[in-house]
C-alpha positions in Angstrom: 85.9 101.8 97.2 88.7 101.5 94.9 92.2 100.7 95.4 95.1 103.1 95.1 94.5 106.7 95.0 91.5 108.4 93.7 92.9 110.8 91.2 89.5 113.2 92.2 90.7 113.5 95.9 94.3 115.3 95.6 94.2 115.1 99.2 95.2 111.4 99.0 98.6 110.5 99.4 100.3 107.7 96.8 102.1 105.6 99.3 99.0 104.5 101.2 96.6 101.5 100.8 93.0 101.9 101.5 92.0 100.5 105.3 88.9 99.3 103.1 86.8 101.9 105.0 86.4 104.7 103.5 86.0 107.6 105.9 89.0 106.1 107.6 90.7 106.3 104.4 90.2 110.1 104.1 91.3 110.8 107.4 94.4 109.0 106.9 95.0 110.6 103.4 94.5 107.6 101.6 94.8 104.5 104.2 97.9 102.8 105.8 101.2 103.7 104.9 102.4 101.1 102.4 104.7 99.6 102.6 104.3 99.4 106.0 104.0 97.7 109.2 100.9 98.8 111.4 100.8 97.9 115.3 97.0 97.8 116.3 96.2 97.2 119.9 92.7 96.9 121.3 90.6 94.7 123.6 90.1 91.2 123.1 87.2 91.7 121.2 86.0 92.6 117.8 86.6 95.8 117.3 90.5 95.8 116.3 90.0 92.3 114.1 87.3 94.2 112.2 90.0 97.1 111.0 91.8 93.9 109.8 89.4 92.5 108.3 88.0 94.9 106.2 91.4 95.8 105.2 92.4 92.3 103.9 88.6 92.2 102.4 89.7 95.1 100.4 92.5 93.5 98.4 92.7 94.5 94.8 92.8 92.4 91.9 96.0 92.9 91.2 97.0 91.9 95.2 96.8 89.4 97.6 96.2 89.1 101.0 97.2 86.4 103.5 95.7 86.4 107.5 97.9 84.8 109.9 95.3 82.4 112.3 97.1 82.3 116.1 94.0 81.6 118.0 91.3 81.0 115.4 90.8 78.6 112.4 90.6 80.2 109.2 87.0 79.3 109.0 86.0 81.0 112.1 87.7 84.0 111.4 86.2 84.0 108.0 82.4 83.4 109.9 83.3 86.1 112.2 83.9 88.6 109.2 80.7 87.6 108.1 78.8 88.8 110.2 80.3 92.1 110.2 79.2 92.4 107.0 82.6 91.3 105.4 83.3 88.7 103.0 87.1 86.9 103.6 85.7 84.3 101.1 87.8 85.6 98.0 89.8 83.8 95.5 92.8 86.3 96.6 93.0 85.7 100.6 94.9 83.1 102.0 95.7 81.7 105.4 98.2 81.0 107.5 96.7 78.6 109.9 98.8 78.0 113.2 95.3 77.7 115.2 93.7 74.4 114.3 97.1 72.1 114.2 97.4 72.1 118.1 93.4 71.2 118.0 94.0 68.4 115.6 91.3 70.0 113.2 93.5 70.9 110.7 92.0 71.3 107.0 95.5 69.8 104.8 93.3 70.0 101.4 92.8 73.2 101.2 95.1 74.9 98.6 94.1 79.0 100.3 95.2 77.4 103.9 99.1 76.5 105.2 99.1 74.8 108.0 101.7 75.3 110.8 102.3 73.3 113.3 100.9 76.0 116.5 101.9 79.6 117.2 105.1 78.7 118.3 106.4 77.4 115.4 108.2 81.0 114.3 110.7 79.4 111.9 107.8 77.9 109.8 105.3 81.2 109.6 108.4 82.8 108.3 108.9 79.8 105.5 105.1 80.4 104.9 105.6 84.3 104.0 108.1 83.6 101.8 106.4 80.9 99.7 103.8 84.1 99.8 106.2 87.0 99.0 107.2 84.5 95.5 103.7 83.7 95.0 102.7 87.3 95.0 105.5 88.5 92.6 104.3 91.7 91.0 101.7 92.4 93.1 100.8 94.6 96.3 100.7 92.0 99.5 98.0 92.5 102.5 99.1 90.7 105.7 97.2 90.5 108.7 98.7 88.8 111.8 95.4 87.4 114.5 97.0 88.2 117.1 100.5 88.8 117.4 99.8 88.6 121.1 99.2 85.0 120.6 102.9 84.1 119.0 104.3 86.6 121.6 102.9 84.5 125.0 103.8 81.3 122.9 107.3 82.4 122.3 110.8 84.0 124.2 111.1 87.8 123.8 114.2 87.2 121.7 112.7 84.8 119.4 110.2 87.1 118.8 112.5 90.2 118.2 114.3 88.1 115.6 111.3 87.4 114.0 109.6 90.6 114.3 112.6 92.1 112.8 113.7 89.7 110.1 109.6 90.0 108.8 109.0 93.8 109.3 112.2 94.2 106.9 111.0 91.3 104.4 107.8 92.4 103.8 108.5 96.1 103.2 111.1 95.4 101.2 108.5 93.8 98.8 105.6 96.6 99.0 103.6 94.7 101.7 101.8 96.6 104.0 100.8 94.0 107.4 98.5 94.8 110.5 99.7 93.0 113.8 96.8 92.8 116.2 97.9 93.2 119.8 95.6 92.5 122.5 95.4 95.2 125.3 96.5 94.7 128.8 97.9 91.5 128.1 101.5 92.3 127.7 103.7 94.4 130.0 105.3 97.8 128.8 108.9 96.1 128.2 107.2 93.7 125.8 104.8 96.3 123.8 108.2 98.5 123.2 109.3 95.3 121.9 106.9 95.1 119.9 106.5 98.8 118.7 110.2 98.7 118.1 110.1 98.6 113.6 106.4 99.6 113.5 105.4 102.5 111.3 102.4 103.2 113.2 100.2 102.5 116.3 96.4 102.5 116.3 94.9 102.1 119.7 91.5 101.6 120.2 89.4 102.5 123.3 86.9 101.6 125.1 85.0 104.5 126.6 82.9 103.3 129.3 80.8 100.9 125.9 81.7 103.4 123.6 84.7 102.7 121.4 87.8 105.3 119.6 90.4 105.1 117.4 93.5 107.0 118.7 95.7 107.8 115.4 99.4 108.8 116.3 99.2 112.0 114.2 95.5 113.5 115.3 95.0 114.8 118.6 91.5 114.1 118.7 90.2 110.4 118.7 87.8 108.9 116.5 84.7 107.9 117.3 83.9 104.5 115.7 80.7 102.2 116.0 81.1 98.1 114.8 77.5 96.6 113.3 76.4 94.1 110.7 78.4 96.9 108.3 81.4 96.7 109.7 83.0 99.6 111.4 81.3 102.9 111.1 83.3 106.3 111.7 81.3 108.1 113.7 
């Protein structure tokens, strides 16, 4: 699908980027708010990271995105796509590895991965996305933070409020449009308000006794949604 807005759907809104799924993209009136910053929480599993993936597959040519590892190396999450069906493999994606540091694994050499130190290491993901906001001058930015929930248990609330709030700002203030993943059931009310608190939106998904929905803020019914080698499917 293409980037922007189709100028043959009218029913697509101009400040949205396509999800890179493209019923979800009519349903939503043209994809995520942009600029934006999207909360999605979900099980531990695949389901939410494939939203994110797809939507940082999608990046444009005139874009970039960036995925922010905290508990996978960029080459596993790029093998994990894969086998959804999605390729993470582009010229235009770049990582933000604080995952294979605290393993000893890191890959310096690459010129698409930064390496920081481990998820707690706040000060320096922040350094990275702005050596990413001047890099991407001009252009539309895609962020994806994998997990959130990760640099939340790593860090104090208030460091992550500060950080949360000095990023959120940053990023929209350049056209970026980011999707923190947030793993269900692992955090206690007073830290998901914490981490709602900026957001633009929250995306739950479900799961329904094996069968999975999106629940969008604005729709009162939820989604059905399958994930296969294709990615996600809107049922």
């Amino acid at each position: 699908m293409a980037m922007g807005v189709n100028e043959e759907m009218p029913i697509l809104k101009a400040n949205r980027l396509s999800s890179g799924i493209a019923d979800l993209d009519i349903i939503l009136e043209g994809g995520y708010f942009n600029p934006g910053n999207i909360v999605m929480i979900g099980p531990s599993g695949i389901e939410k990271a494939a939203f994110a993936y797809h939507f940082a597959a999608s990046v444009g040519p005139n874009e970039n995105a960036y995925v922010i590892c905290g508990n996978s190396s960029p080459a596993d999450i790029i093998n994990k796509a894969s086998t959804l069906g999605i390729n993470l493999n582009k010229p235009n994606i770049s990582f933000i590895d604080c995952y294979s540091a605290t393993l000893g694994k890191a890959d310096e050499t690459n010129p698409k991965i930064k390496v920081v130190s481990g998820p707690g290491a706040l000060n320096d993901v922040s350094l990275m996305l702005n050596d990413a906001i001047k890099d991407s001058a001009g252009k539309k930015m895609r962020v994806v933070f994998d997990t959130l929930s990760t640099f939340v248990l790593y860090n104090p609330q208030d460091s992550i409020r500060k950080f949360l709030s000095v990023i959120e700002g940053r990023l929209k203030s350049v056209g970026a449009t980011a999707i923190y993943l947030v793993d269900d059931g692992v955090h206690d009310k007073q830290v998901l308000s914490l981490i709602e608190h900026g957001m633009d939106e929250t995306y739950t998904i479900e799961d329904r006794g094996g069968k999975f929905v999106m629940v969008l803020p604005e729709l009162d019914m939820p989604i059905p949604i399958k994930i296969g080698p294709a990615g996600v499917a809107i049922q």
